[in-house]
C-alpha positions in Angstrom: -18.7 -0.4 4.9 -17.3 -3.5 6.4 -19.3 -5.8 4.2 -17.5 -3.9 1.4 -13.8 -4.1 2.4 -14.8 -7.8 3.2 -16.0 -8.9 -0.1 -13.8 -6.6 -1.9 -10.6 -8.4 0.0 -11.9 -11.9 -0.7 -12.0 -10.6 -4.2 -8.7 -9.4 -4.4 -7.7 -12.7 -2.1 -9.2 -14.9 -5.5 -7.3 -12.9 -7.9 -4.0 -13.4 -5.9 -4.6 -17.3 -6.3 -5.2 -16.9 -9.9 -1.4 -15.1 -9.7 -0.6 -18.2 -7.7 -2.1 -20.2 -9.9 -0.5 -18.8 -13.2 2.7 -19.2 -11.6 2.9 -23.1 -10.5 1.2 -23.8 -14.2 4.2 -21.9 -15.4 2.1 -19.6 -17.8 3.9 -16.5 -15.6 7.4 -16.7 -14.8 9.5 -15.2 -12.3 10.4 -12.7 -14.5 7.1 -12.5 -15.9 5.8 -11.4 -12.6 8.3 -8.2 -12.6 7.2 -7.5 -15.7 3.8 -7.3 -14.9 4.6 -5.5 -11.8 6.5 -3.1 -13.7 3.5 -2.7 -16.1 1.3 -1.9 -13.2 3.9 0.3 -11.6 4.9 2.4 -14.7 1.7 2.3 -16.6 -1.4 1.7 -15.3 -1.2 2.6 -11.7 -0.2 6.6 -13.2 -2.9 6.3 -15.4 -5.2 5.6 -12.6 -3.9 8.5 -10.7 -4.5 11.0 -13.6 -8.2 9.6 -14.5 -9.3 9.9 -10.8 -8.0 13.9 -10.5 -10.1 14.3 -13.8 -12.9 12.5 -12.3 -13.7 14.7 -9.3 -14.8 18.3 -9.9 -13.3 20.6 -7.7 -14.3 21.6 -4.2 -12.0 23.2 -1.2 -13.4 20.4 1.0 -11.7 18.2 -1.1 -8.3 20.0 -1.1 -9.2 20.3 2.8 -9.0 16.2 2.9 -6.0 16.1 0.4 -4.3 18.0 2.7 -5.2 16.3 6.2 -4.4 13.0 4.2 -1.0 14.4 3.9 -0.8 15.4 7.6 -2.0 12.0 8.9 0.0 10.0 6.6 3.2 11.6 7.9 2.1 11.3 11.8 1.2 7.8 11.7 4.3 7.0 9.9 6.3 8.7 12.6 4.5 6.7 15.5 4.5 3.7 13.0 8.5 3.9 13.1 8.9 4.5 16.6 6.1 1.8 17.6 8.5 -0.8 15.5 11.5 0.3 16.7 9.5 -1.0 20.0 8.4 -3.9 18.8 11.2 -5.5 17.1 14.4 -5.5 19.6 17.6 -6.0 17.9 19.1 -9.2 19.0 22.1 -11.2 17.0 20.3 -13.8 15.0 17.4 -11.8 13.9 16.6 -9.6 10.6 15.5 -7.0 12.5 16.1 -4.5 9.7 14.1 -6.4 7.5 11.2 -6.9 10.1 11.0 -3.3 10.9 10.7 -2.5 7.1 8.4 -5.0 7.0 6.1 -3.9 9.8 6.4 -0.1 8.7 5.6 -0.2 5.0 2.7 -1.0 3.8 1.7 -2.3 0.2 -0.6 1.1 0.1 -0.5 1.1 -3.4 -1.6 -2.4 -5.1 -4.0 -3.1 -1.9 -4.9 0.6 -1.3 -6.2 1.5 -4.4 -8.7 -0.9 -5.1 -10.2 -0.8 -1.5 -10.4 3.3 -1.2 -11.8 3.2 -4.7 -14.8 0.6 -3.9 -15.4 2.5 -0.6 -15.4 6.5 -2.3 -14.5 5.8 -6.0 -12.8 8.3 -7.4 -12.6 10.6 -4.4 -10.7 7.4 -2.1 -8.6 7.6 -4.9 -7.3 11.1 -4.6 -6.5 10.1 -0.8 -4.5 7.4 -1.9 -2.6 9.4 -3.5 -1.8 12.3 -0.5 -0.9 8.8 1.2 1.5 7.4 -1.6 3.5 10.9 -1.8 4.4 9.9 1.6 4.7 6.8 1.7 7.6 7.2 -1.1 9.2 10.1 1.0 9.5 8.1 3.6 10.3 4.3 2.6 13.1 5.5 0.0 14.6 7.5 3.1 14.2 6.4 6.4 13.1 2.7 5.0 16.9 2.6 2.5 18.8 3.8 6.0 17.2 1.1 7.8 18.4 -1.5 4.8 21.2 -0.3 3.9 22.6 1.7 7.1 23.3 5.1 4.9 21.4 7.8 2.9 21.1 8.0 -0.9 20.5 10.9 -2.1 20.1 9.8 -6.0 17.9 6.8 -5.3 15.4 9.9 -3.4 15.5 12.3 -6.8 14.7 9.2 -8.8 11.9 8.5 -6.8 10.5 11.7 -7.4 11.2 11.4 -11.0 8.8 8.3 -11.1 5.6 7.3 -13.1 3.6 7.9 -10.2 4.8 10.8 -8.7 5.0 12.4 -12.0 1.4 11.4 -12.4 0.3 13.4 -9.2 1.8 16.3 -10.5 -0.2 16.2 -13.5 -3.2 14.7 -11.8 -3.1 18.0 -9.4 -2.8 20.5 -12.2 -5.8 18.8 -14.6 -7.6 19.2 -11.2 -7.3 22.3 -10.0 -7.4 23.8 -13.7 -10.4 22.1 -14.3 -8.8 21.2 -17.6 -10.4 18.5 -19.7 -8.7 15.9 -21.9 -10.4 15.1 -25.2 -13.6 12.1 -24.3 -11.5 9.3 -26.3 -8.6 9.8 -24.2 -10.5 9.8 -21.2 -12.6 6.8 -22.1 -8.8 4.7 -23.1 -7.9 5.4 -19.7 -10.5 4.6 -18.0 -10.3 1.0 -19.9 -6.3 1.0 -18.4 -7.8 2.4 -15.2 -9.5 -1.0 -14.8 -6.7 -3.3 -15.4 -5.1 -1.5 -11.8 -7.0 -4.2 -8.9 -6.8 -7.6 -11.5 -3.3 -7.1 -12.8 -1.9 -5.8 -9.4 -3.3 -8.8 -7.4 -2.0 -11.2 -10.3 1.7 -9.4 -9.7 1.2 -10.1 -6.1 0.2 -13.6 -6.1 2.9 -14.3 -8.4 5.0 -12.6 -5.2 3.4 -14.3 -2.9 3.9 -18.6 -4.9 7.5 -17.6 -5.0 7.8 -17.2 -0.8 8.4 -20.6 0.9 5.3 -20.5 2.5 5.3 -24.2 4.0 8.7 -22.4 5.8 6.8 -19.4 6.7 4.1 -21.7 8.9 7.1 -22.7 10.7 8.9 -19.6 11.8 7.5 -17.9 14.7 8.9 -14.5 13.5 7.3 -14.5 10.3 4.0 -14.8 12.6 5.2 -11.8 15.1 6.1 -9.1 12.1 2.5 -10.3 10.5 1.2 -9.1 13.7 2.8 -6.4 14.2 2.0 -5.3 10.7 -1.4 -6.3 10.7 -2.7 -5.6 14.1 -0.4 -3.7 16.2 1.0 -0.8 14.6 -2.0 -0.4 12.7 -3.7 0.1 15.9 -1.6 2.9 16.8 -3.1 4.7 13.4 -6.2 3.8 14.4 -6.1 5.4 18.1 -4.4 8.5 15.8 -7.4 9.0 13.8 -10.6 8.3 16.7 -8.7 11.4 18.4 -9.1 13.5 15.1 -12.5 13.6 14.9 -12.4 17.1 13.3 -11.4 15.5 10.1 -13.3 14.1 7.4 -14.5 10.4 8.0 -13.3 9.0 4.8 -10.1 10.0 5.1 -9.7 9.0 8.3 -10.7 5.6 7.0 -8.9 5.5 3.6 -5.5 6.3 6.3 -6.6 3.8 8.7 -7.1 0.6 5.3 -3.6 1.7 4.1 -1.7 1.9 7.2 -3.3 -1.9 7.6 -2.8 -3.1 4.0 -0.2 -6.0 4.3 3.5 -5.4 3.8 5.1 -3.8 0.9 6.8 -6.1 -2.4 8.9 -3.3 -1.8 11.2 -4.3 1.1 11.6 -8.0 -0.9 13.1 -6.3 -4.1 15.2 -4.0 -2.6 16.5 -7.2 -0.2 17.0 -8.8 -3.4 19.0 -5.6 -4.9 21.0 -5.3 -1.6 21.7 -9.1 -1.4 19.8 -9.4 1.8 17.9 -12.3 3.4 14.9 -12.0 0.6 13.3 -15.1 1.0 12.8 -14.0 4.7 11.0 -10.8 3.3 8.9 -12.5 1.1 7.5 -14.9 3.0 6.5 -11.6 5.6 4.9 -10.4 2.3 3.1 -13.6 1.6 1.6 -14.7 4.9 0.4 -10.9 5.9 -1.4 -10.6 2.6 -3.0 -13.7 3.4 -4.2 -12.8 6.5 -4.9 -9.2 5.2 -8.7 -10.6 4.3 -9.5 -10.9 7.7 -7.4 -8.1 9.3 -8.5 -5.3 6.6 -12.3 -6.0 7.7 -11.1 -6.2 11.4 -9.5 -3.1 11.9 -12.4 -1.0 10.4 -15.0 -2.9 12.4 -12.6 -1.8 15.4 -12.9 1.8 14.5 -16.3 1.7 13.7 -17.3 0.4 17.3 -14.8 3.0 19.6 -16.0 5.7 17.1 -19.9 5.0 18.2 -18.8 4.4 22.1 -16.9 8.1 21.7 
């Protein structure tokens, strides 16, 4: 399983260069990159979600799983709060707001996928999913407050009127009706399906050559949220799921990858929306998904060996 999550992160590790790449030969530009993202985002990513309800026949263990994703999603995003909250001190001078958001939300989605879907295919997929539902509940909440210092109610109803979330719906009731789409449908999006792990690492590489990253190397904090985001609180979700060993293994793992995943583009656009310190954010963004192809591998190997001693 290591092995997997290893070579599958070096993959997605080349593909982000490639992003990189396109971007300093100017072939993407800025704005080309949010375009893509949005593609990914709006398109294919809800498409994705769809195919792999359809592609999984129906079993109670399964809903079983959906729901413990669901439940250990929202505790390790609970401890994952109050661990930051911890870990980063507010002190005048710092972005603490920004590092906390940084630390906290994950990039579940563009490094989640591919990685659940190499380990359990369609199956990791479905957990992704339990996982994104919360993810959103709680980043466009707690995660705007944190920004932004207040609640906004119609930024949380738009969430829930997005691609993906929409896409769950649907996913959930072509699963549990069992209902199948006609084969040619099914076979165009399982061609979009494929464009989800090569056109999200692009986006993020194209992310990632637009951080300062010769800046990054020299700022200390960017090197404490990394391990905080990386190592620490992900450690916290680890420790969560050795003491449920009543649940499913895979999910236990899918949890574990995405609460590890690197931080989210997220908390650099909505920096950029707010007219907060963004270049700060991104360069949190680039250097923990970096260093996400070692720490990815790491943190299940970790698991792997107190789950044997246990």
């Amino acid at each position: 399983m290591v092995s997997i999550i290893a070579s599958q992160s070096i993959i997605m590790l080349l593909l982000i260069l490639v992003g990189v790449l396109a971007y300093r030969l100017k072939i993407i530009t800025r704005d080309g990159g949010k375009q893509l993202s949005a593609l990914v985002l709006e398109i294919v990513t809800p498409v994705l979600v769809v195919h792999a309800y359809m592609d999984v026949e129906y079993s109670s263990e399964l809903v079983v799983n959906l729901l413990w994703t669901f439940a250990l999603a929202t505790v390790s995003y609970i401890v994952t709060i109050f661990g930051a909250m911890l870990l980063f001190r507010k002190k005048e001078g710092r972005e603490t707001a920004i590092e906390r958001f940084s630390a906290i939300y994950s990039n579940c989605g563009f490094m989640g996928i591919p990685l659940a879907s190499a380990l359990y295919g369609a199956e990791g997929v479905l957990y992704v999913t339990a996982f994104l539902t919360v993810f959103f509940f709680f980043s466009w909440t707690h995660g705007i407050i944190l920004l932004t210092g207040k609640f906004n109610m119609k930024q949380v109803l738009k969430v829930l009127r997005s691609p993906t979330i929409i896409a769950i719906v649907i996913g959930l009731i072509l699963y549990f009706t069992q209902f199948r789409l006609p084969s040619v449908i099914t076979q165009t999006m399982n061609f979009i399906s494929d464009l989800n792990t090569p056109l999200a690492m692009i986006a993020s590489g194209v992310s990632v050559a637009q951080a300062n990253i010769l800046n990054a190397l020299k700022n200390f904090r960017v090197y404490y949220a990394s391990i905080g985001r990386l190592l620490i609180l992900p450690f916290l979700t680890l420790i969560m799921c050795l003491l449920c060993g009543f649940v499913a293994e895979e999910v236990r793992i899918v949890v574990l990858l995405l609460a590890a995943a690197p931080s989210a583009a997220m908390c650099t656009l909505q920096c950029q929306k707010l007219g907060l310190h963004d270049t700060y954010a991104s360069q949190i963004f680039a250097m923990t998904t970096i260093l996400s192809v070692g720490t990815l591998p790491l943190m299940v190997k970790l698991f792997e060996l107190l789950l044997n001693i246990m």
